[in-house]
Every structure is written in C-alpha cells, then in structure tokens.
C-alpha positions in Angstrom: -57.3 7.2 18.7 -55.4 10.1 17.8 -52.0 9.6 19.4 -52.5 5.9 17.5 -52.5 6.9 14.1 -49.8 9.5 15.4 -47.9 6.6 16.5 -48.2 4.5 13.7 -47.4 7.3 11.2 -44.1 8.5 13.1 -43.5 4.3 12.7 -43.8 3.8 9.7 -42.3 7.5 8.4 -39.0 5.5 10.8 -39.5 2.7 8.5 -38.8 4.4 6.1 -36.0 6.5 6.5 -34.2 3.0 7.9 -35.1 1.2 4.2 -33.6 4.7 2.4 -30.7 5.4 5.1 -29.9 1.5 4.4 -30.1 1.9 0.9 -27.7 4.7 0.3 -25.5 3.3 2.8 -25.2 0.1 0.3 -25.1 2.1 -3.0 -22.1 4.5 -1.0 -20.1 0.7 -0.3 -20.9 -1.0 -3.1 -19.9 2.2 -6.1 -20.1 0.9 -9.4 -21.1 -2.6 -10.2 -20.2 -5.0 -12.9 -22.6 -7.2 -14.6 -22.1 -11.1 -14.2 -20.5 -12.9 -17.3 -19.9 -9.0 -19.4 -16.9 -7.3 -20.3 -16.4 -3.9 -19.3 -13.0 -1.7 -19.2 -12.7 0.9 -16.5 -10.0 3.6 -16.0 -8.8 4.7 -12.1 -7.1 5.3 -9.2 -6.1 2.9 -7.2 -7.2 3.9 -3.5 -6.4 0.9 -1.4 -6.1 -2.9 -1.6 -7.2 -5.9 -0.1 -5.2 -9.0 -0.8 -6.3 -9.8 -4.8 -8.8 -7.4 -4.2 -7.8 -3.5 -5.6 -10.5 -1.0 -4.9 -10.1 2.3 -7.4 -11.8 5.9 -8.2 -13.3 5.6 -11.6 -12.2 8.9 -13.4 -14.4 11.1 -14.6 -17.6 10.0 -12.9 -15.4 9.6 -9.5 -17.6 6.9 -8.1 -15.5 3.6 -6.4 -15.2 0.4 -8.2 -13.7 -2.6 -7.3 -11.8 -5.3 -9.7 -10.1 -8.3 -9.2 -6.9 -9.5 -9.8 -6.4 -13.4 -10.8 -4.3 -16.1 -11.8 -4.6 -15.0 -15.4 -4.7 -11.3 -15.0 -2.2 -10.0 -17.4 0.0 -6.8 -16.8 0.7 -4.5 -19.5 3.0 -1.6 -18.4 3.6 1.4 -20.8 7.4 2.2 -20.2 10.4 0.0 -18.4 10.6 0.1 -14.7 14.0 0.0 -12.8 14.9 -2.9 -11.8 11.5 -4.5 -12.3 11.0 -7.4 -14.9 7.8 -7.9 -16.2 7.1 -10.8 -14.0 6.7 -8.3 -10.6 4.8 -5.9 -12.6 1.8 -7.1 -10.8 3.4 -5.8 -7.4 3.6 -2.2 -9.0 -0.4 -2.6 -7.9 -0.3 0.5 -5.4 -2.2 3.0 -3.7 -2.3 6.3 -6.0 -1.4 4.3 -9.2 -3.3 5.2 -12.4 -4.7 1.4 -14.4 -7.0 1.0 -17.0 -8.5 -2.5 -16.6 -10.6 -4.7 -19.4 -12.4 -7.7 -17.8 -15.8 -9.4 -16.9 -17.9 -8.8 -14.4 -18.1 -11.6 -11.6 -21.1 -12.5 -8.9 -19.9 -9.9 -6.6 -20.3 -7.3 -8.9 -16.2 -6.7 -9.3 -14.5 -6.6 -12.3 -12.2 -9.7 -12.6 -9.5 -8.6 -14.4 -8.2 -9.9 -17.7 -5.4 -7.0 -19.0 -4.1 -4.3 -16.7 -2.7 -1.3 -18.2 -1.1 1.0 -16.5 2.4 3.3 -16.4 4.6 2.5 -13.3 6.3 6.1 -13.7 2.8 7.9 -12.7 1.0 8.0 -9.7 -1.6 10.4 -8.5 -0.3 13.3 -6.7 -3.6 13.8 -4.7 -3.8 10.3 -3.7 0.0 10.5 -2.5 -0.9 14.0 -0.4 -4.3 12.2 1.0 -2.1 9.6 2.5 0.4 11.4 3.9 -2.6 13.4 5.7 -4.1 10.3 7.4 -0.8 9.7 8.4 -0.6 13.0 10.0 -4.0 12.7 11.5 -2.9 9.3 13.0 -0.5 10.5 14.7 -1.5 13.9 15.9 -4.9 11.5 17.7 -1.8 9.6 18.9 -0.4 12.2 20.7 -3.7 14.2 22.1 -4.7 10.7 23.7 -1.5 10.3 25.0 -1.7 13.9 26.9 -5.2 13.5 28.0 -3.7 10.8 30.2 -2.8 13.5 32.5 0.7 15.2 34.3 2.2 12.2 35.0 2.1 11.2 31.4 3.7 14.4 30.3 7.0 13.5 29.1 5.6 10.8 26.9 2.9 13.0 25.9 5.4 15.5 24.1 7.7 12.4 22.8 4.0 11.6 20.7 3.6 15.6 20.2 7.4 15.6 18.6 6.4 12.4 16.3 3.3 14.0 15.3 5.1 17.6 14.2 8.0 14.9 12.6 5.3 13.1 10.9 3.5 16.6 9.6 7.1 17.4 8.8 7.6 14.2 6.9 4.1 14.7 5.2 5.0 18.4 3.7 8.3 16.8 2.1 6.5 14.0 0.7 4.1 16.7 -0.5 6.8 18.7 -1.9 8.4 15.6 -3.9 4.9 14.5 -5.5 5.0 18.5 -6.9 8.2 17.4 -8.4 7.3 14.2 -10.0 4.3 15.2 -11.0 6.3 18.2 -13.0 8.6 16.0 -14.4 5.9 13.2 -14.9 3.7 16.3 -17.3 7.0 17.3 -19.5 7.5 12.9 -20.4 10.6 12.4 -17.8 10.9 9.0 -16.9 11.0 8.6 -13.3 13.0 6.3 -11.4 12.5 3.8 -8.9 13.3 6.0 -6.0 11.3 9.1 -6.6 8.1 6.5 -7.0 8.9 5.1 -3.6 9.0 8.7 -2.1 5.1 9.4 -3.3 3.9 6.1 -2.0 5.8 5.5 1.0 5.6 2.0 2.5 1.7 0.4 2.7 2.7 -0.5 6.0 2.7 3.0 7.3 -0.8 3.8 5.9 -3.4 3.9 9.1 -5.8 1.8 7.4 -3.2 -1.5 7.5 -2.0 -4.0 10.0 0.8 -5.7 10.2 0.6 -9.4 11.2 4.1 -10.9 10.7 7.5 -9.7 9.8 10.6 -11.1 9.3 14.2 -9.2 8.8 17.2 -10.5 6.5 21.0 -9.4 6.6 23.9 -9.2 4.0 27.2 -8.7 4.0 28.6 -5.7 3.1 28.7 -4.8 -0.8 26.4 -8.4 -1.0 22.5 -9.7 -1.8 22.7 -13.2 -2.0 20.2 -15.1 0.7 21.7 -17.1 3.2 20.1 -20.8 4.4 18.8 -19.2 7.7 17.1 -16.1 5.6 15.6 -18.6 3.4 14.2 -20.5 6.2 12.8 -17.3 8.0 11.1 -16.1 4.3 9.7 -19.6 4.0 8.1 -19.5 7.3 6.9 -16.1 6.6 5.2 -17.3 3.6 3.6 -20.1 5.0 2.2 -18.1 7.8 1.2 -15.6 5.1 -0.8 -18.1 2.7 -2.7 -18.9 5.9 -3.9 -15.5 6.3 -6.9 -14.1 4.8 -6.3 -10.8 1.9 -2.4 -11.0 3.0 -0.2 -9.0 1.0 3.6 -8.8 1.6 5.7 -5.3 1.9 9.2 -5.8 0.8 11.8 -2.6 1.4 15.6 -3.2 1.0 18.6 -1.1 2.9 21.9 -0.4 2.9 24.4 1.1 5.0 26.1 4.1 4.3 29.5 2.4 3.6 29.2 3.2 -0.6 27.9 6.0 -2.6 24.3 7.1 -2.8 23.9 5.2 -6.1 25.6 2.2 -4.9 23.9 2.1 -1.9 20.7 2.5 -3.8 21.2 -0.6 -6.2 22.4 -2.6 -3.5 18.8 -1.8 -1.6 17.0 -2.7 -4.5 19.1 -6.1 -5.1 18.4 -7.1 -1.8 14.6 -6.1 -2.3 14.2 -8.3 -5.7 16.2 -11.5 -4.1 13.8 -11.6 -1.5 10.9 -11.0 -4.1 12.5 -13.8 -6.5 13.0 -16.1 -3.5 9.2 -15.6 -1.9 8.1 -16.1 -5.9 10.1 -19.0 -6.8 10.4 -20.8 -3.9 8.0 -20.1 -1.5 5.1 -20.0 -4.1 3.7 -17.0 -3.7 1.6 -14.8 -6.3 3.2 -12.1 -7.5 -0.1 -10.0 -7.6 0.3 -10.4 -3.2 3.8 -8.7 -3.4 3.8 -4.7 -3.1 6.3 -3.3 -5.4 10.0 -4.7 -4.2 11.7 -1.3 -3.4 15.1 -0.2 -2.5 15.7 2.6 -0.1 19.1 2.9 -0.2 21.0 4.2 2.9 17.4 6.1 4.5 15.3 4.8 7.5 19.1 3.4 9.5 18.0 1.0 12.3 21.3 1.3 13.6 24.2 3.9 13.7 26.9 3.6 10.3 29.8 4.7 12.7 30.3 0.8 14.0 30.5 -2.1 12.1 27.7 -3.7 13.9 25.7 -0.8 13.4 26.3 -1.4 9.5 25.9 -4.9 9.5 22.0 -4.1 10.7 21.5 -1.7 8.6 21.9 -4.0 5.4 18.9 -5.6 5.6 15.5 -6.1 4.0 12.7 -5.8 6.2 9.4 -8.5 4.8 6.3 -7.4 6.1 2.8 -9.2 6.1 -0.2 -7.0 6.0 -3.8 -7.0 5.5 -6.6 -4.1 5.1 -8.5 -3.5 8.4 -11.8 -3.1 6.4 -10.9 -6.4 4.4 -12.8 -7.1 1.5 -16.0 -5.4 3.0 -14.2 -1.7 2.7 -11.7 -1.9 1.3 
C-alpha cells in the first residue's frame, strides 16, 4: 500500500514538473506578447529574421519580441543612407540594427508593424561581436569533427584547424571595427555604407541560415548594367524564391581591383542596387525580403586580378536565397 501512494506521489510530483518545465519552455519562446487588435510601440534589437518575420531584444526589460513586417509597413529612417533610396530602406532590416516599431498586435501575439523607425548608421556592437563568435564556434566544431576522424584525415583536419584560427582571426577584426564605429557612431559621425557592412557581415555567413539557391551576375569592366542572360537567371531565382517558405534574398556586389578603392567601391554597390532594382521591379519581389544591397568593393576576390579572366569574375554580384533554420518557430 505503501510503495502505491509512493508511486502515485513520485507520478504525479512528474506531472508536475512536465506542466511547469512546459510552461517556462513556452513563456522562454514566446517573450513578449502583443494583444490582438491594440497598438503598442516597442524599442529593440534586431537578433535574427525569418522571412517578414524580425525577432528583436526589447531594451530595457531585455525579453524577445517578435513583429511583423507587411505590405503597408512604413519605414522611417533618421539620417540618409549611401546609396540607399528610401524605397530599399526596408532591406536595411538586419541582424544588430536598433528599430523602434508602432503597430497592433495580431493573433499570434506579434506586433504587425505599421511605422519603423530606425537609424541605418547604428547597429549594436554586442550583437555584431555575438555573431562573429557563433561564427567562430562554427567553425572551430568544424574542425574538431574533422580530426576526430582519425590519422588519415589529418591533412584535412588542419586545412579546417587553419579556417577556424582564419575565422577567429576574421572575428577579432570585425570586433575591432564595431569598436570603431561604435566610437564614431557616440561623437554623431555619419557612417558609411562600407563600415555598416563590416559589423554585419553577410546573413549568409551566420550559422543559424541556409542557403537554398544562388545565382552569380558578371559586368564588364568599369560597367553595372544587367545583361538579358543576368535577367533571366534573377528571374528564375525569384521565382524559385517566392516558392519558398520565410525566403529572404542576400545581395553583395564586387569589383576587381582594376580602379581605385573608392571606384571600385561604387562600382560594387551599383552592381548591388541594379540587381535590387531589377528583383524589385521586375521580378516582383518585396523589398522587406531583400537584405540590405551592399557593395564590397575589390574584398572577398573569387579569382586572381593579375589576368583578365581573373577580373572579369571578380565583377560580379553574388544573389543568395536564404531562410532561418528555426523558421518562424525560433526565429
């Protein structure tokens, strides 16, 4: 009789901890919720997104929110972007961005936005650093796994140990720059395109993302108009895209080293905002599913600069298509 009541407390004390282990686990995914049908403004960092889905850290109180971004979301930016009109200012919606949203609460619980506020020239230095250290973890787990597969494996093993010390490497400069636009951010300097692309690298090289298509488009030397055959390849990237569930579409513009570091970098970002205009006007796809168009001028060479074949692949835009792992459930 004993080891009965024994048994049935030890269930029902299980019981329990399952209902309050299940509980917290929903309150720790679902953060702050929105009431159906009320307004409400939130200010945050933006920590990840999920197609029109943008999941942020409500300041202050530090708890996760998510809002919503829509057909009639409006953007309001606080000072000019390079490069940007104010139609793509709802691809400057990135990780480690700072937005103050006013909107109603939907179903879900998210905040669909109405207004977006936000200043393109700040981002969160914390957010940028946090990154750069999944990054690094990635690819450190990267390179263990790829010496626990034994002797044989050891040359490849060190080839991952090198990229993982590169990446580390990479992460500390990264690091380094988000000290110095976070300086210049605090005394009012207006920061240019570039700098913002150093503290958020490309969402594409973030562990939590996967890329599902990809298409590449070249230009002539000094040049950023789209050919037929690079308008064909964006349109079937598109298509493919709109198919695919919480896409969203990287777009980063090169040149080759043929002209000046400045040249170089407007040509990059040319190239990056034809492809934007082409995917937006011609293609039909929402501007809120573009990540910030950006130029990288002459960095990240796919091919050597000291041929002109090695140029002509170089001036390219690469147009990725990439989704959240977590989709809308984590993001």
């Amino acid at each position: 009789m004993k080891v009965a009541i024994r048994h049935s407390k030890r269930v029902v004390f299980q019981v329990a901890c399952t209902v309050l282990l299940a509980s917290l686990s929903q309150a720790s995914m679902s953060g702050q919720q929105f009431t159906a049908g009320k307004k409400a403004k939130v200010t945050g960092t933006i920590v990840s997104r999920s197609g029109d889905l943008i999941k942020i850290t409500v300041k202050k109180q530090g708890n996760p929110a998510v809002v919503t971004l829509t057909d009639d979301t409006k953007f309001d930016r606080e000072r000019a972007f390079r490069l940007r009109p104010a139609s793509m200012d709802a691809s400057a919606m990135l990780p480690g961005l700072t937005i103050t949203v006013d909107g109603v609460g939907n179903a879900q619980g998210y905040l669909d936005a109405k207004t977006i506020k936000f200043d393109p020239n700040v981002f969160d230095i914390e957010m940028a650093e946090e990154q750069q250290i999944r990054a690094n973890k990635s690819a450190a787990g990267e390179a263990q796994t790829t010496a626990d597969q034994g002797v044989t494996a050891a040359g490849a093993a060190q080839s991952s140990a090198n990229q993982a010390q590169s990446s580390a490497n990479q992460a500390q400069g990264t690091a380094d720059a988000a000290g110095q636009v976070a300086t210049a951010a605090a005394a009012g300097t207006v920061i240019n395109a570039s700098e913002v692309a150093q503290v958020n690298q490309r969402v594409s090289d973030l562990g939590e993302y996967t890329t599902v298509g990809e298409a590449a488009v070249f230009f002539d030397t000094g040049q950023f108009v789209l050919s037929a055959d690079d308008k064909a390849a964006l349109s079937k990237l598109a298509s493919d895209a709109m198919a695919t569930q919480n896409y969203m579409i990287e777009i980063t513009g090169y040149a080759s080293s043929t002209g000046t570091k400045s040249v170089n970098q407007q040509l990059s970002d040319a190239r990056a905002a034809a492809v934007a205009d082409y995917l937006r006007n011609q293609a039909n796809v929402p501007m809120r599913r573009v990540l910030a168009p950006a130029g990288y001028g002459a960095t990240h060479a796919a091919a050597t600069n000291t041929d002109a074949q090695g140029r002509d692949i170089n001036q390219r835009v690469d147009v990725k298509v990439i989704v959240n792992k977590g989709l809308s459930q984590n993001i």
